[in-house]
C-alpha positions as CSV (number, residue, x, y, z in Angstrom):
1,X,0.0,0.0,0.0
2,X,2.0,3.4,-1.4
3,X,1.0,6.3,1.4
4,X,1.5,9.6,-1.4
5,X,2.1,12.6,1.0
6,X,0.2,16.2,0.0
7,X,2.3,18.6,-0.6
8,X,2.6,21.6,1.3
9,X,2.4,19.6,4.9
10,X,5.1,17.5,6.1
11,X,8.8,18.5,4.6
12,X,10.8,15.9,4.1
13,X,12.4,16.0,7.6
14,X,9.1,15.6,9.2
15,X,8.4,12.5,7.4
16,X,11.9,10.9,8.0
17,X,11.3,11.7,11.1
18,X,8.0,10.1,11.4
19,X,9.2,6.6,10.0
20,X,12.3,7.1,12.5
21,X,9.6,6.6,15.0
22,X,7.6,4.1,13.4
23,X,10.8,1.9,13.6
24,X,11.7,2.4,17.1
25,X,8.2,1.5,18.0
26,X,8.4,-1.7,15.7
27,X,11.8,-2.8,17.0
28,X,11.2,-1.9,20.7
29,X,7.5,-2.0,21.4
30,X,5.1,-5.2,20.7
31,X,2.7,-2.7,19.4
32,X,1.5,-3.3,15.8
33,X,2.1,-1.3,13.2
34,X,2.3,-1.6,9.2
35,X,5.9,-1.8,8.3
36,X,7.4,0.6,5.8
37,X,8.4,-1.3,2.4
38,X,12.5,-0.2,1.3
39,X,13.1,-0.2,-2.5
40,X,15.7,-2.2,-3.9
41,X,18.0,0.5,-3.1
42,X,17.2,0.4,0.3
43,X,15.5,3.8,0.5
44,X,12.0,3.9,1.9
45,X,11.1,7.8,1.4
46,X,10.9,8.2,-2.3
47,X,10.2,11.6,-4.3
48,X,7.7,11.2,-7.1
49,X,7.8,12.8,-10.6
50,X,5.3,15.2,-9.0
51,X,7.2,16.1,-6.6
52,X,5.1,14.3,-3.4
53,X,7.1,12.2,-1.0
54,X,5.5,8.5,-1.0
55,X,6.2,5.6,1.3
56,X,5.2,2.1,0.5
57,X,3.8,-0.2,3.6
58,X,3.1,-3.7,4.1
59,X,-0.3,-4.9,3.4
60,X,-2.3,-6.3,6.3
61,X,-5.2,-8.7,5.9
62,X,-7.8,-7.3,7.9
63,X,-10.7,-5.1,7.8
64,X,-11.8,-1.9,9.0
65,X,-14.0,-1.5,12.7
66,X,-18.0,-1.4,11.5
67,X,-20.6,-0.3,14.0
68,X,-21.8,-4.0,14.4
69,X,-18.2,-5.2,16.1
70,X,-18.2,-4.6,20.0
71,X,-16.4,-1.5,20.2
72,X,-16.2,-2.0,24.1
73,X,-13.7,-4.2,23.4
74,X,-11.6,-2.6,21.1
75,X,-11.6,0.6,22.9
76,X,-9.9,-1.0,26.1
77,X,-7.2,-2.4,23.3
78,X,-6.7,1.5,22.1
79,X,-6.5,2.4,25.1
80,X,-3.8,-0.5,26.3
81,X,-1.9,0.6,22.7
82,X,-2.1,4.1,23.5
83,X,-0.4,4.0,26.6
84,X,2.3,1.5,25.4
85,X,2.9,4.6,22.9
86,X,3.1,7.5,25.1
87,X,5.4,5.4,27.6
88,X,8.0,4.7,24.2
89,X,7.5,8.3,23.8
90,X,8.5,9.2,27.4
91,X,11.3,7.2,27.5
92,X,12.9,7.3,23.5
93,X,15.7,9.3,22.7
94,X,14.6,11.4,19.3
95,X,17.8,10.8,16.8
96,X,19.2,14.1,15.7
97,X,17.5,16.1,13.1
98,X,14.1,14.7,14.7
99,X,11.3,17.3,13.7
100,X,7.3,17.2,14.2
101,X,4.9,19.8,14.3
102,X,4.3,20.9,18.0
103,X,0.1,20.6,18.2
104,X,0.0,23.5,21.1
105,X,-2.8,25.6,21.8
106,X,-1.8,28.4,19.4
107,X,-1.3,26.0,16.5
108,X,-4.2,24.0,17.8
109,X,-7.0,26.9,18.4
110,X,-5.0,30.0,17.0
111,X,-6.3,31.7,13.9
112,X,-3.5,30.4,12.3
113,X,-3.6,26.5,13.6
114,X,-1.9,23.9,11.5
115,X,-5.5,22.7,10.4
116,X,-7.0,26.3,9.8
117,X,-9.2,28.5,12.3
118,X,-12.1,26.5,13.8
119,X,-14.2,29.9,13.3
120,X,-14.4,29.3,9.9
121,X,-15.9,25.7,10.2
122,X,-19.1,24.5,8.2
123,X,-21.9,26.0,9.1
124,X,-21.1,27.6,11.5
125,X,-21.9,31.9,11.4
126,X,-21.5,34.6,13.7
127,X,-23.7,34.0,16.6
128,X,-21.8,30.4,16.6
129,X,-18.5,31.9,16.7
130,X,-19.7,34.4,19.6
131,X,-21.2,31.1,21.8
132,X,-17.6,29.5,21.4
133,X,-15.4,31.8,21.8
134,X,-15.7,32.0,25.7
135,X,-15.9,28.2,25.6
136,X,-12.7,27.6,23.5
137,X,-11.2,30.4,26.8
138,X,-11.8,28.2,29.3
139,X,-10.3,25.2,27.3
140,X,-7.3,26.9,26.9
141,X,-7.5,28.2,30.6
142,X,-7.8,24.3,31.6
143,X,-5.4,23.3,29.2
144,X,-2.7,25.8,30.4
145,X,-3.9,24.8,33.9
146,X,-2.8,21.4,33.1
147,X,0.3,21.8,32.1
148,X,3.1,21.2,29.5
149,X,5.8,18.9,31.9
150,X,6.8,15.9,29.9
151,X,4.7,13.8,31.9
152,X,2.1,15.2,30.1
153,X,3.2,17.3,26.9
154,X,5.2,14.5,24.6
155,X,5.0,12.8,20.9
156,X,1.6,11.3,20.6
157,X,0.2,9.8,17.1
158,X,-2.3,12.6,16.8
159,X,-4.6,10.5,14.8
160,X,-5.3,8.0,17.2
161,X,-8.7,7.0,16.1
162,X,-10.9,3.4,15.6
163,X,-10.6,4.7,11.8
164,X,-6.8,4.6,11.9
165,X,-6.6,0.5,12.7
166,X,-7.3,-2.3,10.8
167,X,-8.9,-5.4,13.0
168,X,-6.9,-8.5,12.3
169,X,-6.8,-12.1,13.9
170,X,-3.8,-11.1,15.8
171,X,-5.4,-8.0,17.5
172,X,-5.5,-4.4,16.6
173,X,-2.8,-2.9,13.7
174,X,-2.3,0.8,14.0
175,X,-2.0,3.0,10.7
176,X,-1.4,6.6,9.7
177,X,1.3,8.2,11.5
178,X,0.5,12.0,9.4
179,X,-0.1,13.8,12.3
180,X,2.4,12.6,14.6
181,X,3.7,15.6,16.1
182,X,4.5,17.2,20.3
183,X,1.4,17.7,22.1
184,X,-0.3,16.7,25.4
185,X,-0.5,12.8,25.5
186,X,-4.2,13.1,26.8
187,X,-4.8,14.4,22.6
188,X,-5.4,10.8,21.8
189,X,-8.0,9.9,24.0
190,X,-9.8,13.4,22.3
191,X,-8.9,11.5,18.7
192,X,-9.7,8.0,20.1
193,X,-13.5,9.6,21.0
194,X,-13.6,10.9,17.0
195,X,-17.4,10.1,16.0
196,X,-18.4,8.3,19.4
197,X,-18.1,12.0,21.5
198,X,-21.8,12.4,21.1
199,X,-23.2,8.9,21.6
200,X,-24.8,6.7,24.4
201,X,-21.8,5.0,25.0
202,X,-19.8,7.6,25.5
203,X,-18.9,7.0,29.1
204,X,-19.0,3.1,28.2
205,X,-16.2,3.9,25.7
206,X,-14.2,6.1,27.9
207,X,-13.9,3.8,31.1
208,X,-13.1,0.9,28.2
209,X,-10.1,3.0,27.3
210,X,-9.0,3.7,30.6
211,X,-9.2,0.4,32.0
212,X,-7.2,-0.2,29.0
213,X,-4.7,2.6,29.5
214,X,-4.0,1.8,33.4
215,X,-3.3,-1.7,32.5
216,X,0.0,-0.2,30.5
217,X,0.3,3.0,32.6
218,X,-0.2,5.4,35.4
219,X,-3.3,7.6,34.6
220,X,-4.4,10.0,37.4
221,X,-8.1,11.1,39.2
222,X,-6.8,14.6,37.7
223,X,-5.9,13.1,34.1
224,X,-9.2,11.5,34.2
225,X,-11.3,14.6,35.0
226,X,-9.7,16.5,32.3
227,X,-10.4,13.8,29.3
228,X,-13.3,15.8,28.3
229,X,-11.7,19.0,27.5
230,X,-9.8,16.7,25.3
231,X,-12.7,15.3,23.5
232,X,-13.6,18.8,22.9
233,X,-10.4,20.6,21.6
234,X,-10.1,17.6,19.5
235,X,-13.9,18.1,17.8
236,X,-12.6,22.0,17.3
237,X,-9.2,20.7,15.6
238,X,-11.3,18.7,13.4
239,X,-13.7,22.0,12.4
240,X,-11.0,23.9,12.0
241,X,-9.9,21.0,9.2
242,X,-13.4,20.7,8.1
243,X,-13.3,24.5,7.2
244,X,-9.8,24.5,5.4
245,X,-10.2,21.6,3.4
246,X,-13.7,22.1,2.0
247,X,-12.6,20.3,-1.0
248,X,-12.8,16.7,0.4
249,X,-15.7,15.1,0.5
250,X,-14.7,13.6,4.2
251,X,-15.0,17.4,5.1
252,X,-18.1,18.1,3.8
253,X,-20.5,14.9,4.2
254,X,-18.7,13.5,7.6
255,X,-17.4,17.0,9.4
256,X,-19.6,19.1,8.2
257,X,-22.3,21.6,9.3
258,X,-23.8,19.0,10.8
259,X,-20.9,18.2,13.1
260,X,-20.2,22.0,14.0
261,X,-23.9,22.0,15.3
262,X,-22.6,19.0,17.2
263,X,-19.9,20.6,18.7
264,X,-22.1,23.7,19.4
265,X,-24.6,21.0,21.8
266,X,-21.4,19.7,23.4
267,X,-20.2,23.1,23.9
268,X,-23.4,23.8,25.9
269,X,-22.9,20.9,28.3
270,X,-19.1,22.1,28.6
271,X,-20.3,25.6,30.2
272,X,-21.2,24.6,33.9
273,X,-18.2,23.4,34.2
274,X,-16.0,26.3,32.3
């Protein structure tokens, strides 16, 4: 399977960097993940006549979750892989020249985030923006709150969503590594909660994942309490993508309007606590 990077994201150093990564985890974790293919050269990266970067993977025979499996389950797995990650990430020494984008609250909520400004998401107009802007304040007051010591702020996958494995007799594979980048670890329980955030399992899904996560690794009464401000900065990252890439059909049929109104109802619950 041949991953063909877009241009204008990640430079070439961000995605050697990324595969560095993707190796250390393969050679010293028992986490899965789809290997990167070398040529017969021995040169995984390779620059198309376009002038993208493309990297060719393994292919895993598997399938993709479906709302029938018992997503109980795999949630605690997530969570157990998750953890397994941000402990490799705690404790790996980045190889020099290592470079990532560093997901922060500026480049996260700023007008000028990596994915674009969350105000100008789908369907979403001025009296929207006005209801959120106090809301997105007090995430970034709790988020600054929290903290950015490297038990907390580290390399996380960034992606780290039921989408993003492929189910396989063996267990759960983990894909897509794009958005690997610096950021607080608790970002991939926010991605993990991608299109389950507003359901009736909701706080099935999360105890799943952090009975899954404590199996692997410490996770504290005050890391729990904050997981959903993370389920919420991660549903305004994903606006602030729905808004800057209104090209892809992904953006407009899956994150659109009707997820910013979504996010608006979440938002509402969010206040009493702000």
């Amino acid at each position: 399977v041949v991953r063909v990077h877009r241009s204008g994201y990640n430079c070439e150093a961000e995605i050697r960097s990324e595969l560095a990564w993707i190796h250390a985890l393969r050679k010293e974790t028992l986490i899965r993940i789809v290997a990167p293919i070398p040529g017969q050269d021995g040169a995984v990266l390779r620059r198309l006549s376009t002038g993208n970067w493309a990297v060719a993977f393994e292919f895993v025979k598997g399938r993709a979750p479906s709302p029938q499996d018992e997503t109980q389950k795999f949630f605690e797995e997530l969570g157990a892989m998750t953890a397994q990650l941000h402990q490799h990430a705690r404790e790996w020494q980045q190889p020099s020249g290592f470079t990532r984008k560093r997901w922060d609250i500026q480049n996260s909520l700023g007008r000028n985030g990596i994915w674009g400004d969350w105000r100008a998401a789908p369907g979403l107009d001025r009296d929207g923006v006005a209801f959120l802007e106090p809301v997105v304040d007090s995430v970034i007051r709790r988020l600054t709150k929290y903290g950015f010591g490297p038990d907390r702020f580290g390399l996380v996958h960034g992606d780290l969503k039921m989408a993003n494995v492929i189910i396989t007799d063996d267990g759960l594979y983990l894909l897509d590594f794009d958005d690997c980048g610096m950021s607080w670890f608790l970002c991939d329980y926010g991605c993990a909660m991608t299109d389950f955030e507003t359901g009736s399992k909701i706080d099935l899904l999360t105890q799943a994942w952090i009975l899954g996560y404590r199996s692997e690794s410490d996770l504290s009464q005050e890391d729990e309490e904050v997981l959903p401000t993370f389920a919420l900065l991660r549903r305004l990252i994903t606006m602030a993508w729905a808004g800057s890439h209104g090209q892809s059909p992904v953006a407009i049929n899956e994150y659109g309007a009707s997820y910013t109104a979504q996010t608006v109802a979440m938002a509402e619950l969010y206040i009493p606590g702000t």
